[in-house]
ZADO-1210 file (C-alpha; in nm, 4 decimals, padded with zeros to 6 digits):
<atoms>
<atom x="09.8488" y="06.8069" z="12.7510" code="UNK" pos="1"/>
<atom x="09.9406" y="06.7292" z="13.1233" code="UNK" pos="2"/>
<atom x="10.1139" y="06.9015" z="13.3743" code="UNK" pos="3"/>
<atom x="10.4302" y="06.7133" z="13.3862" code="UNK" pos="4"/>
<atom x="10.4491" y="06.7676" z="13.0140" code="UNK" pos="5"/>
<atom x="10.8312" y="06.9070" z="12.9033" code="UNK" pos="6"/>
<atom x="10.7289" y="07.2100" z="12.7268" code="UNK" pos="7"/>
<atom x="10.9503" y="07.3957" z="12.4938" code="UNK" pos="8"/>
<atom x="10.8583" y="07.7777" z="12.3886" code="UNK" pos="9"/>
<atom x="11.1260" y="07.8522" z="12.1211" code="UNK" pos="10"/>
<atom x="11.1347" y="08.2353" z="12.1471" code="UNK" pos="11"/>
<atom x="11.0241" y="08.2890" z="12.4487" code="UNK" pos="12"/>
<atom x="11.1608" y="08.6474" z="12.4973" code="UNK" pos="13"/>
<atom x="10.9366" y="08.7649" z="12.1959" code="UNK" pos="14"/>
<atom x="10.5924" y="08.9240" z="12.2139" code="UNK" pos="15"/>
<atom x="10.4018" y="08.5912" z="12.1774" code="UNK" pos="16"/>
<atom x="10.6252" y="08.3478" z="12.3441" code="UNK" pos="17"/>
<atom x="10.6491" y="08.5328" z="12.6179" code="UNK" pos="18"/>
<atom x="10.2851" y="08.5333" z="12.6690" code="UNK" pos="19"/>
<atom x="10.3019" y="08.1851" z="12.5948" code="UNK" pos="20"/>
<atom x="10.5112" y="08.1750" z="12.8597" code="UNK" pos="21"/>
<atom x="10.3614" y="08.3660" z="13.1489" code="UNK" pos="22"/>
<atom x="10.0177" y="08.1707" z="13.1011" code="UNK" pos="23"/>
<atom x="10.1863" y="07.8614" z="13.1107" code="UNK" pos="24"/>
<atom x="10.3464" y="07.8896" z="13.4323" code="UNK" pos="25"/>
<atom x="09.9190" y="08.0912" z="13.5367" code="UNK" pos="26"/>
<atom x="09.7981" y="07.7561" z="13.4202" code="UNK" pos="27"/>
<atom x="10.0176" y="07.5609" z="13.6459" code="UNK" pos="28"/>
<atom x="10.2831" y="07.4124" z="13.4337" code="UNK" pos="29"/>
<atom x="10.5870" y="07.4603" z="13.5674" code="UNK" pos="30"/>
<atom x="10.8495" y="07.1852" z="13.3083" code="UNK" pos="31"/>
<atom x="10.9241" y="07.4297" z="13.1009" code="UNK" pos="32"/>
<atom x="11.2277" y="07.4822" z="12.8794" code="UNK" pos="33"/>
<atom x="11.3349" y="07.8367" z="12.7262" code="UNK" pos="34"/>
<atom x="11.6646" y="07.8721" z="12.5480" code="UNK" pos="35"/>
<atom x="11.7975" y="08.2552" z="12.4476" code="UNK" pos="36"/>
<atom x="11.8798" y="08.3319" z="12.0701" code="UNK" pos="37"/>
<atom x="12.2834" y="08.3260" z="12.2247" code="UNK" pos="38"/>
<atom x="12.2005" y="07.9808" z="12.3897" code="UNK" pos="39"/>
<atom x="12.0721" y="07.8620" z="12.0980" code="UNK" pos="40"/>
<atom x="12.0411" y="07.9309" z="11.7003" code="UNK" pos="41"/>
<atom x="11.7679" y="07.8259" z="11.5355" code="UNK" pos="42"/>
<atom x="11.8996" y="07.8652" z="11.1861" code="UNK" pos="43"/>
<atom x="12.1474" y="07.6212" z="11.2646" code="UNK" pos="44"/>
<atom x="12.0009" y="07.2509" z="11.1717" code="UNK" pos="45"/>
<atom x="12.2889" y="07.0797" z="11.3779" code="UNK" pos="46"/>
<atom x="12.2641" y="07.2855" z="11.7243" code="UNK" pos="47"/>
<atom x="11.8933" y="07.2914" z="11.6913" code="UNK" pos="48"/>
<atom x="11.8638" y="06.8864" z="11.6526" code="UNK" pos="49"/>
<atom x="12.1323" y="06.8390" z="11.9352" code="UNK" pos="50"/>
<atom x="11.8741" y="07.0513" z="12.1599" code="UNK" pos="51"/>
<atom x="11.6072" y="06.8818" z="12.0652" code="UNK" pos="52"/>
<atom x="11.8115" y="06.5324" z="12.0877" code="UNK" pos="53"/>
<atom x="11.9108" y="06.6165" z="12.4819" code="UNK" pos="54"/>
<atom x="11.5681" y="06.7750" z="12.6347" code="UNK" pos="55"/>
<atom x="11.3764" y="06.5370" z="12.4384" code="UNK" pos="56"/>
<atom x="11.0513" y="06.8171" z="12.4927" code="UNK" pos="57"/>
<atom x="10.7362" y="06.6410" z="12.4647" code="UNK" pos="58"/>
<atom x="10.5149" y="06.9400" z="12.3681" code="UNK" pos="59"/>
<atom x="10.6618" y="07.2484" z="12.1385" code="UNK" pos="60"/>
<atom x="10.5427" y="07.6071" z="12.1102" code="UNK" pos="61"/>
<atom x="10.6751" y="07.7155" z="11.7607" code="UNK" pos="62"/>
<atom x="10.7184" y="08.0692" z="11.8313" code="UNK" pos="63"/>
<atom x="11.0190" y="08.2013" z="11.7412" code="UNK" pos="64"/>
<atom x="11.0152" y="08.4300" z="11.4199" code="UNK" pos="65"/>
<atom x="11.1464" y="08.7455" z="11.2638" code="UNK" pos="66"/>
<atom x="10.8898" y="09.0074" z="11.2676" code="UNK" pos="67"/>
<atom x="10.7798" y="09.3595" z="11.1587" code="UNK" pos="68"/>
<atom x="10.5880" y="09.6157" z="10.9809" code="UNK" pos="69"/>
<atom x="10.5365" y="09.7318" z="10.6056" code="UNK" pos="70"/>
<atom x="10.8798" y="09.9385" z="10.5938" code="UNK" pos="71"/>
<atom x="11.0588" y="09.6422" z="10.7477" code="UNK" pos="72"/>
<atom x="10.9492" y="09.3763" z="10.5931" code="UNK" pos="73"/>
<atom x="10.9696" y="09.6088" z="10.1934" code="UNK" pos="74"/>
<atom x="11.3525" y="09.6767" z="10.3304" code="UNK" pos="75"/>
<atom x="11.4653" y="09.3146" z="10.4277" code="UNK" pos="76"/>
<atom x="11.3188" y="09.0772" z="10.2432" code="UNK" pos="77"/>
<atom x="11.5706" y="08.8260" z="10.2391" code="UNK" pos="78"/>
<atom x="11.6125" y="08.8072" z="10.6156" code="UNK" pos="79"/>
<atom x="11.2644" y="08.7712" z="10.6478" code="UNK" pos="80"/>
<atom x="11.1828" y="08.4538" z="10.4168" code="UNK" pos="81"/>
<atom x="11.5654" y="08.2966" z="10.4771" code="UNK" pos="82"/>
<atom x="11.5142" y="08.3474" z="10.9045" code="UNK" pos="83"/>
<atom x="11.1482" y="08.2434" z="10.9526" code="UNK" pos="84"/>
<atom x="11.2387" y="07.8986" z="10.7077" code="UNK" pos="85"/>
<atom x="11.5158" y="07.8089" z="10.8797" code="UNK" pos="86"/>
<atom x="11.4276" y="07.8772" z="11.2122" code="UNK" pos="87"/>
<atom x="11.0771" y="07.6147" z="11.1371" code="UNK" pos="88"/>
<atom x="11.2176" y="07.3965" z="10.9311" code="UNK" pos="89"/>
<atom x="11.4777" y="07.3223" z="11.1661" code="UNK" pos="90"/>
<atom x="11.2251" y="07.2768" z="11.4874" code="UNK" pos="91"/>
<atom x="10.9288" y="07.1256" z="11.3063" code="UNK" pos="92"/>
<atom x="11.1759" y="06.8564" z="11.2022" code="UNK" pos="93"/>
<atom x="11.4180" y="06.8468" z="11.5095" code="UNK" pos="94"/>
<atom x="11.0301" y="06.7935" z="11.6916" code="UNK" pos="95"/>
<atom x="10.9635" y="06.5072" z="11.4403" code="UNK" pos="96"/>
<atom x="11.2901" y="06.3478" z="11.4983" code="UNK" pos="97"/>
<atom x="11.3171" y="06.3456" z="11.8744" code="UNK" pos="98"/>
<atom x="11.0079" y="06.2093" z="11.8922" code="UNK" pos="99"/>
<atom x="10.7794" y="06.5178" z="12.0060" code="UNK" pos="100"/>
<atom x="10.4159" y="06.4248" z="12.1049" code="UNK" pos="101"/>
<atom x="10.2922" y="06.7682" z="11.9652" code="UNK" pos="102"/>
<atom x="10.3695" y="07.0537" z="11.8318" code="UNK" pos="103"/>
<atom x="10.2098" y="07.3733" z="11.7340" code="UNK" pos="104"/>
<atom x="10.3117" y="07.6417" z="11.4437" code="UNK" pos="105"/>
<atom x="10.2356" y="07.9792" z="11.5128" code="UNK" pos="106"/>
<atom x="10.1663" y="08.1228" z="11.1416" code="UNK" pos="107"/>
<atom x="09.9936" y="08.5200" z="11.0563" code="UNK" pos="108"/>
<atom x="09.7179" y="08.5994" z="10.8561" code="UNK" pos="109"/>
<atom x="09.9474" y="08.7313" z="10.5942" code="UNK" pos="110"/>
<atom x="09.9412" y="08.3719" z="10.4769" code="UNK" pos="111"/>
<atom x="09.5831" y="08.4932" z="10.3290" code="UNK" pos="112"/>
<atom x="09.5521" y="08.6659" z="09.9664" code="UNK" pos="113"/>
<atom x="09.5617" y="09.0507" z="09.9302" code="UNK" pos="114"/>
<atom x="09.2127" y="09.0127" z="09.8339" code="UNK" pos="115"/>
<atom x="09.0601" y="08.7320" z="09.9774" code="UNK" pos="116"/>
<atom x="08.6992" y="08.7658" z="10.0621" code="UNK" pos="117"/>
<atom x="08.6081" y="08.9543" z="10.4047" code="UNK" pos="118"/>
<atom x="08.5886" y="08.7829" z="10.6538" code="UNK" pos="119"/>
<atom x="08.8763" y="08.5575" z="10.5656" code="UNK" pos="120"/>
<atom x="08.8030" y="08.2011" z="10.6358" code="UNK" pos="121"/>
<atom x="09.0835" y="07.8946" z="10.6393" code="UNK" pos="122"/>
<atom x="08.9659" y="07.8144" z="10.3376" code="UNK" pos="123"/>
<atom x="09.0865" y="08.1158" z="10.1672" code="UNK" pos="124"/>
<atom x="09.4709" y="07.9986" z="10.1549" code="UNK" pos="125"/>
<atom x="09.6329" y="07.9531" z="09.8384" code="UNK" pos="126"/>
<atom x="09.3301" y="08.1518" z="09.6214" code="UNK" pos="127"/>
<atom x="09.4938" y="08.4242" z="09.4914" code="UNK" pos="128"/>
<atom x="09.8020" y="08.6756" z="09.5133" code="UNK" pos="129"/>
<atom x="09.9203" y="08.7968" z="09.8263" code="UNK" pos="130"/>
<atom x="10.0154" y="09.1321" z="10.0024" code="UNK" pos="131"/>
<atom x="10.3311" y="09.2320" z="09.8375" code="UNK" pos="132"/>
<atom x="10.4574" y="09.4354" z="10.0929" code="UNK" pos="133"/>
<atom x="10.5271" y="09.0964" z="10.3148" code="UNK" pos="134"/>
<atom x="10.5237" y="08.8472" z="10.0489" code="UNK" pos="135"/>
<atom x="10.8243" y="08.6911" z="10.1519" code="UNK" pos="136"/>
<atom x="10.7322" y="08.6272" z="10.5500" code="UNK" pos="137"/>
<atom x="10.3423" y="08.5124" z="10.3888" code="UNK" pos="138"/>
<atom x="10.5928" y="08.2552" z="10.1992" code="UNK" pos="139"/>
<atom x="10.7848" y="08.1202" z="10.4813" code="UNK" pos="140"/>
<atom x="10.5019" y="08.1271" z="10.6925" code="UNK" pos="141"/>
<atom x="10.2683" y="07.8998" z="10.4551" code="UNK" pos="142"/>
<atom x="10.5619" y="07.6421" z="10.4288" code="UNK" pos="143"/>
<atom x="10.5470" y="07.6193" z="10.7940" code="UNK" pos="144"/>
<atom x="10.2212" y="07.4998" z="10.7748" code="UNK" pos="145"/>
<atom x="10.2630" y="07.2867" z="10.5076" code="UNK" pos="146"/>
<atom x="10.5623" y="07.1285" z="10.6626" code="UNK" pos="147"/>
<atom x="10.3328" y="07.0463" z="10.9602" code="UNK" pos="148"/>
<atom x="10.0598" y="06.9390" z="10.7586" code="UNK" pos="149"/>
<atom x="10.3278" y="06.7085" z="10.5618" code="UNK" pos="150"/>
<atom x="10.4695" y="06.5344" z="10.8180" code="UNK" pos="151"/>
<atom x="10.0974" y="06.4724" z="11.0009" code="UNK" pos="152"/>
<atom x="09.9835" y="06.2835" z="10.6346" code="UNK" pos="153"/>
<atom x="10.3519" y="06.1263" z="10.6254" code="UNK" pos="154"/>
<atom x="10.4164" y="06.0417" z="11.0236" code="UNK" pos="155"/>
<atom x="10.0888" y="06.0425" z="11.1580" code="UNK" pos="156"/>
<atom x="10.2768" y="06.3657" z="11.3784" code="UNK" pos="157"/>
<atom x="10.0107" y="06.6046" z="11.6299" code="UNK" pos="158"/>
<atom x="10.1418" y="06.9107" z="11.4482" code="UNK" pos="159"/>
<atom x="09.9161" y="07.1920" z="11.4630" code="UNK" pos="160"/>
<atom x="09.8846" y="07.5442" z="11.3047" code="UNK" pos="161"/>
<atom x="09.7018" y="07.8559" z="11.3938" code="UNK" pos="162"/>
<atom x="09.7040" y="08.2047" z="11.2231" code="UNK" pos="163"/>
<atom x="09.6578" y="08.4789" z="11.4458" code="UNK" pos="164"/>
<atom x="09.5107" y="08.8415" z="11.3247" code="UNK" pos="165"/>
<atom x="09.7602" y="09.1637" z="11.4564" code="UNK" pos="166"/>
<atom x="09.8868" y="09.1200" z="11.7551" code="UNK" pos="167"/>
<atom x="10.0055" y="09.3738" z="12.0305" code="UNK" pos="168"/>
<atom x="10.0672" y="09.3735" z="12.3747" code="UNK" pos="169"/>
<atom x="10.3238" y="09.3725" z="12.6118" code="UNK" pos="170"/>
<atom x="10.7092" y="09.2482" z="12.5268" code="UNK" pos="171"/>
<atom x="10.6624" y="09.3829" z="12.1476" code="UNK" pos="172"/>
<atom x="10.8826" y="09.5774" z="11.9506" code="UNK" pos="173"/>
<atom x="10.8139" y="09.9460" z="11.9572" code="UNK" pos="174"/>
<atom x="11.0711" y="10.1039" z="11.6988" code="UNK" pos="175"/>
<atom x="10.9147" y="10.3870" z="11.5435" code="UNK" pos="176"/>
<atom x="11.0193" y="10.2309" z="11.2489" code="UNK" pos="177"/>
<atom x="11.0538" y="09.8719" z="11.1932" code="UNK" pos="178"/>
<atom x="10.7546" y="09.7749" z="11.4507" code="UNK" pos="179"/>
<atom x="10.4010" y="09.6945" z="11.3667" code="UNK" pos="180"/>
<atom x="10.1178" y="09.9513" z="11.3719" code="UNK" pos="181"/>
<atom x="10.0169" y="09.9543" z="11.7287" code="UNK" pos="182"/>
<atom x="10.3230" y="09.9685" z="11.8886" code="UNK" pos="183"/>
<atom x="10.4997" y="10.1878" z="11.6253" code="UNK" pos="184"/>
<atom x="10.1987" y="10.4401" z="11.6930" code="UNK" pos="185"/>
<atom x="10.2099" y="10.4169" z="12.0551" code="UNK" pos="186"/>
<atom x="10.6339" y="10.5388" z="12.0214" code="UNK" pos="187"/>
<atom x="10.6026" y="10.8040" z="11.8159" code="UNK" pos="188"/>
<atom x="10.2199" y="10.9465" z="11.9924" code="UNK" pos="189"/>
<atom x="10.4345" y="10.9304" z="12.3192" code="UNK" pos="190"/>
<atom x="10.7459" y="11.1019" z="12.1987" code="UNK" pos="191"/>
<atom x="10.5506" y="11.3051" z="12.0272" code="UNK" pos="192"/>
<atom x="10.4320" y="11.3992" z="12.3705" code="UNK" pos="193"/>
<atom x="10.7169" y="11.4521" z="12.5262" code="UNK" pos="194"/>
<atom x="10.9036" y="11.6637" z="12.2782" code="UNK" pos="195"/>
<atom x="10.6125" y="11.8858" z="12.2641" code="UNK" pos="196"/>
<atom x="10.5295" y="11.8140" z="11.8602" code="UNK" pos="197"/>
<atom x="10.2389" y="11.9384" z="11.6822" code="UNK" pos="198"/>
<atom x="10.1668" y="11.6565" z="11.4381" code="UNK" pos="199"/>
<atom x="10.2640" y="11.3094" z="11.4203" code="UNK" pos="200"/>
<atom x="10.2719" y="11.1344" z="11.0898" code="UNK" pos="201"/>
<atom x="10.1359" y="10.7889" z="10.9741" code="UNK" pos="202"/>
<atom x="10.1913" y="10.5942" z="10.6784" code="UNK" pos="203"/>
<atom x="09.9354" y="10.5367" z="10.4476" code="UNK" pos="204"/>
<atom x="09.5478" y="10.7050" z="10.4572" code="UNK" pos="205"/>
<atom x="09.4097" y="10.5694" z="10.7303" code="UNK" pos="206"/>
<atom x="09.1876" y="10.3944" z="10.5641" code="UNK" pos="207"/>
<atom x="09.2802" y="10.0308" z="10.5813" code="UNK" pos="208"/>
<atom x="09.0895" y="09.8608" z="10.7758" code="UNK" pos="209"/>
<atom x="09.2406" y="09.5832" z="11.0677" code="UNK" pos="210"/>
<atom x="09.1868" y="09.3403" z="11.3455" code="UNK" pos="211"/>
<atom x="09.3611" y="09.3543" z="11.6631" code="UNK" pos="212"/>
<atom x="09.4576" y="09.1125" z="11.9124" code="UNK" pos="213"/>
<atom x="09.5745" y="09.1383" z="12.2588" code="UNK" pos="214"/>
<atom x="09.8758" y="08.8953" z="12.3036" code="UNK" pos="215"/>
<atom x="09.7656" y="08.7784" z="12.6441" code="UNK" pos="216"/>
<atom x="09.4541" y="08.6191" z="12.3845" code="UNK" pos="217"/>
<atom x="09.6393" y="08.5106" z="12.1523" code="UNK" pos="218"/>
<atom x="09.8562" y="08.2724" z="12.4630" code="UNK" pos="219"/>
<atom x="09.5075" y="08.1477" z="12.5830" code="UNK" pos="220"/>
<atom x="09.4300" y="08.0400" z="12.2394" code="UNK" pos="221"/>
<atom x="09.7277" y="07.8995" z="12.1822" code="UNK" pos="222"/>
<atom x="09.6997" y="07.6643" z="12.5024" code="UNK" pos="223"/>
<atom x="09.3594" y="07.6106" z="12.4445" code="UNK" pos="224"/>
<atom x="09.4041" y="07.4577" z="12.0946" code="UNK" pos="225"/>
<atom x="09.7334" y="07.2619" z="12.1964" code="UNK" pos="226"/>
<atom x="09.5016" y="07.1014" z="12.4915" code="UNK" pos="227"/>
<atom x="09.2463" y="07.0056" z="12.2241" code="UNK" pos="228"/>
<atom x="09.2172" y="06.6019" z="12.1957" code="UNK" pos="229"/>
<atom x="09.3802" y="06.4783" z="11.8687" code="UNK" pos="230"/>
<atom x="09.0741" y="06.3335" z="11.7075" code="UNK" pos="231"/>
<atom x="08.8487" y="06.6616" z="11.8305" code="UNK" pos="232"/>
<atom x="09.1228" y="06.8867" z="11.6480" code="UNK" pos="233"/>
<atom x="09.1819" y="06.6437" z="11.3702" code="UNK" pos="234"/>
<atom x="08.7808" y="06.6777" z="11.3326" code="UNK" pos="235"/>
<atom x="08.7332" y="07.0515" z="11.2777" code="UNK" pos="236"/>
<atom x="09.0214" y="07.0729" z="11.0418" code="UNK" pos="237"/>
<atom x="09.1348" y="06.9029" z="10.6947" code="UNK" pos="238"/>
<atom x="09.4194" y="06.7233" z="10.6602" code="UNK" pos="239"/>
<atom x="09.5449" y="06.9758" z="10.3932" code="UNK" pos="240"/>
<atom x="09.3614" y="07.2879" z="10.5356" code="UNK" pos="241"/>
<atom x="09.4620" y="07.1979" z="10.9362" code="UNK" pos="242"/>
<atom x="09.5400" y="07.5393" z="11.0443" code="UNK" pos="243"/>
<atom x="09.2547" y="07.7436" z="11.2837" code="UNK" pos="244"/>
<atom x="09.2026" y="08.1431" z="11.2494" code="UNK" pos="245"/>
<atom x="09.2642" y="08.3253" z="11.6123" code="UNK" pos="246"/>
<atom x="09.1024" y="08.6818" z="11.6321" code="UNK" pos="247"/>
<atom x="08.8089" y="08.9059" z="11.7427" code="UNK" pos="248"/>
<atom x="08.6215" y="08.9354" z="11.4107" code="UNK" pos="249"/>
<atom x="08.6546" y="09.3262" z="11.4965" code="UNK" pos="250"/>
<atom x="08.7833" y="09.5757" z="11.2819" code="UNK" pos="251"/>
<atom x="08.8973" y="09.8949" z="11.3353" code="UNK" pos="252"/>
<atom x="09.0446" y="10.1864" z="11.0744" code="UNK" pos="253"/>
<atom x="09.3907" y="10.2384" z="11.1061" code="UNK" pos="254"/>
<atom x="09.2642" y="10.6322" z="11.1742" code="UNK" pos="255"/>
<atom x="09.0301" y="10.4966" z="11.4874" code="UNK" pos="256"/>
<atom x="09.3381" y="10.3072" z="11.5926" code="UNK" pos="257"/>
<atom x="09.5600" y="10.5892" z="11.5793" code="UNK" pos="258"/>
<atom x="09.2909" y="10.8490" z="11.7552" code="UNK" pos="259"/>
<atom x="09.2452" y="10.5746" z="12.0589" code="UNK" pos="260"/>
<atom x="09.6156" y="10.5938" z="12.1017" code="UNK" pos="261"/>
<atom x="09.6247" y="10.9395" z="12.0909" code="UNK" pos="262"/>
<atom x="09.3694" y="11.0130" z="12.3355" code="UNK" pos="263"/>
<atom x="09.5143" y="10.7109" z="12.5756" code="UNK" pos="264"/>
<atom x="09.8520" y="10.8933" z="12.5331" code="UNK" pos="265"/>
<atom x="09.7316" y="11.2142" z="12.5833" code="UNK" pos="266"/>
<atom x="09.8641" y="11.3940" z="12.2859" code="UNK" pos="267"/>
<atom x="09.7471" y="11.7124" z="12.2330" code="UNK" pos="268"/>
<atom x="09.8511" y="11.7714" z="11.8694" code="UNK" pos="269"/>
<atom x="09.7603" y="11.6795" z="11.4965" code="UNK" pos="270"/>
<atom x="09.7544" y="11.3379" z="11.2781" code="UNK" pos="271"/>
<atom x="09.8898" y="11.4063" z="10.9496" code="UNK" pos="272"/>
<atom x="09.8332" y="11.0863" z="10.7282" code="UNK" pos="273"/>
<atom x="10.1458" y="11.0400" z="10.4430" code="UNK" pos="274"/>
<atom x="09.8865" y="10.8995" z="10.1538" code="UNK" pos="275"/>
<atom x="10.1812" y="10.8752" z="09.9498" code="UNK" pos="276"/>
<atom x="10.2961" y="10.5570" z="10.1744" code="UNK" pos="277"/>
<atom x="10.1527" y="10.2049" z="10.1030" code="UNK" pos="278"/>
<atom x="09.8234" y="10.1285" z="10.2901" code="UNK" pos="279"/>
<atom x="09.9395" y="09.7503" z="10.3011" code="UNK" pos="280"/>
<atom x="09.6080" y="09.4911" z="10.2605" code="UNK" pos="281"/>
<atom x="09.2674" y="09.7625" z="10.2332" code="UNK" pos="282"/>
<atom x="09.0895" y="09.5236" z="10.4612" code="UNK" pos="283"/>
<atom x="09.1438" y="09.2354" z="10.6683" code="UNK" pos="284"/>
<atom x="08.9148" y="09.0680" z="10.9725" code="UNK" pos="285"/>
<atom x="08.9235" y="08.6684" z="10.9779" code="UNK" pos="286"/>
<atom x="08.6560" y="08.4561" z="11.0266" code="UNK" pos="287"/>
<atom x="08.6980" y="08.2998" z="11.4144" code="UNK" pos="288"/>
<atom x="08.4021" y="08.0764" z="11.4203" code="UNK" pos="289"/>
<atom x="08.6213" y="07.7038" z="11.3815" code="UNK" pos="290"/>
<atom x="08.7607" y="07.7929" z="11.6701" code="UNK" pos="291"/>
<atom x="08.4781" y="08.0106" z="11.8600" code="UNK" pos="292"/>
<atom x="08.2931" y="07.6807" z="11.8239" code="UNK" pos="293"/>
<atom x="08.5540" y="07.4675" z="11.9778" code="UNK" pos="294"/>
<atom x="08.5402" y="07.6800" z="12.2837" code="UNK" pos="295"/>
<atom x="08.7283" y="07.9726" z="12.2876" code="UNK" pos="296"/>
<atom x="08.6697" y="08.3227" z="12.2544" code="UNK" pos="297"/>
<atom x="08.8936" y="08.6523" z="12.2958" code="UNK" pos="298"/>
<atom x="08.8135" y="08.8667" z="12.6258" code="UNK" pos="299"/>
<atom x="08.9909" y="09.1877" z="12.5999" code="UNK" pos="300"/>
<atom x="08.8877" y="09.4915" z="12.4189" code="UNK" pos="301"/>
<atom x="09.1051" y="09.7184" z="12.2061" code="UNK" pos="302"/>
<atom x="09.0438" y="10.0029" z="12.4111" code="UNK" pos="303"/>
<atom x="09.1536" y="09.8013" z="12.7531" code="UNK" pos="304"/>
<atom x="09.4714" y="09.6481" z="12.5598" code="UNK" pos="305"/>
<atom x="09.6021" y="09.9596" z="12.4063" code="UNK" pos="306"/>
<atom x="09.6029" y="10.1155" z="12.7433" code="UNK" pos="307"/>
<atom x="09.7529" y="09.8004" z="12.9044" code="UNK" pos="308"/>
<atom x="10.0475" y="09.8047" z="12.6096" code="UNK" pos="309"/>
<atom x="10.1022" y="10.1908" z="12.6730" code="UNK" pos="310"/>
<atom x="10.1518" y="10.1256" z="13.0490" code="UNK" pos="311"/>
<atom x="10.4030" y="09.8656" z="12.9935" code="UNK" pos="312"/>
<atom x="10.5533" y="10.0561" z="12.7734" code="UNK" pos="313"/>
<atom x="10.5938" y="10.3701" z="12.9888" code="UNK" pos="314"/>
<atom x="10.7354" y="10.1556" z="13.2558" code="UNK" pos="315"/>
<atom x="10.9454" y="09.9403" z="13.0430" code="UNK" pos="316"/>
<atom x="11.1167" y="10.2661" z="12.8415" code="UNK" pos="317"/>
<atom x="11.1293" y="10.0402" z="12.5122" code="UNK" pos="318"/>
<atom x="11.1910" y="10.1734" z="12.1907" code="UNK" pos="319"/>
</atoms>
């Protein structure tokens, strides 16, 4: 990876490639390409290989996904599995067609069975039934990295794949409803706040148990394992296994999570936990030592991140 690299981040304006993005340019790379989702569609094959055909990028930051939480992903599962297989199938092969030096997939531990054994390790892909709730993102996101993995046994291609735990931070989506945890919690705590509530209501028990990850962490890893030398990376991974956990090996109870963000919000009122709502997964921390070997190693606490998010969201007025 050098600095006069062309770099594409497809979606760029999203929680993770815009991290992506702002510790590219901190890093010192400064040939970067970005394209909107109005310049450019990535579920369409034929404008995606005429991008890719023009700029010629010789290092790609796979991105660009459709996201959410448990009620969006249980409402719109079509969307989810048809967007998020178009949009990589089209890039990962657009990439292998123009001639891309490397590329790297950015998956989600969803890939990982319902039940797989704590702490989840790579290895665990493919043993057993997954979360049901996001079945159909786990789906499209697996094929991603089996597409990858298939064209580096068939084309001798540099593409690379790493799963990253939840993420949060600054850029993501906070609708009180079709969000992830954090940032879903962090909307409704606040206008829960500001509307002078007495109790704000969360899915599930509170009992499920996650990991968290600070996006600006999950950027750093992402550089740091597309900078990794071809035979070092090629080393530490199987050709039919090649993706890398990213994550703290913390967990946290979805009640600890939500009593942080209350006290960083400032909410004076009650949490009222719906048990009649799915919990999602009742556990999930991944095992980070592949790449904690290699190198690399997250830096910010959940404490310091959820107050960073809230800030940015305060000034940002996002919903």
């Amino acid at each position: 990876m050098k600095f006069n690299d062309k770099i594409f981040i497809a979606g760029h304006k999203g929680l993770v490639g815009s991290a992506i993005l702002k510790e590219l340019k901190l890093q010192g790379f400064t040939n970067l390409i970005t394209r909107s989702k109005k310049a450019l569609n990535l579920t369409n094959q034929m404008d995606v290989q005429n991008f890719f055909d023009q700029e010629k990028p010789d290092l790609v930051f796979l991105s660009a996904a459709k996201v959410g939480g448990i009620y969006s992903n249980s409402t719109y599962p079509a969307d989810f599995i048809y967007e998020n297989i178009m949009i990589q199938t089209n890039v990962i092969h657009a990439a292998y067609k123009s001639g891309a030096e490397r590329l790297l997939f950015l998956g989600s531990t969803c890939i990982y069975p319902k039940l797989a054994f704590q702490p989840i390790k790579e290895e665990s892909l493919l043993t057993g039934p997954l979360e049901e709730t996001n079945e159909p993102y786990a789906v499209a996101k697996i094929a991603g990295l089996k597409m990858c993995e298939s064209y580096n046994r068939q084309f001798d291609t540099d593409f690379r794949s790493i799963m990253p735990t939840n993420l949060y931070g600054k850029n993501d989506n906070f609708h009180s409803q079709n969000s992830h945890v954090i940032p879903a919690l962090i909307n409704r705590f606040h206008n829960a706040k500001i509307n002078n509530q007495t109790e704000v209501a969360i899915w599930g028990s509170g009992k499920a148990l996650r990991e968290f990850l600070y996006v600006d962490d999950l950027a750093s890893a992402a550089i740091f394992v597309m900078k990794l030398d071809k035979a070092e990376y090629r080393a530490n991974t199987q050709p039919m296994q090649s993706h890398l956990n990213v994550g703290t090996g913390v967990e946290n109870s979805i009640s600890q999570v939500a009593e942080e963000i209350k006290r960083i919000v400032e909410f004076k009122g009650k949490i009222k936990f719906d048990k009649s709502m799915p919990d999602g997964t009742p556990r999930k921390v991944v095992e980070v030592s592949k790449l904690n070997s290699l190198g690399w190693k997250y830096s910010v606490e959940l404490c310091d991140g959820l107050r960073k998010t809230y800030d940015w969201f305060k000034k940002n007025s996002v919903e």
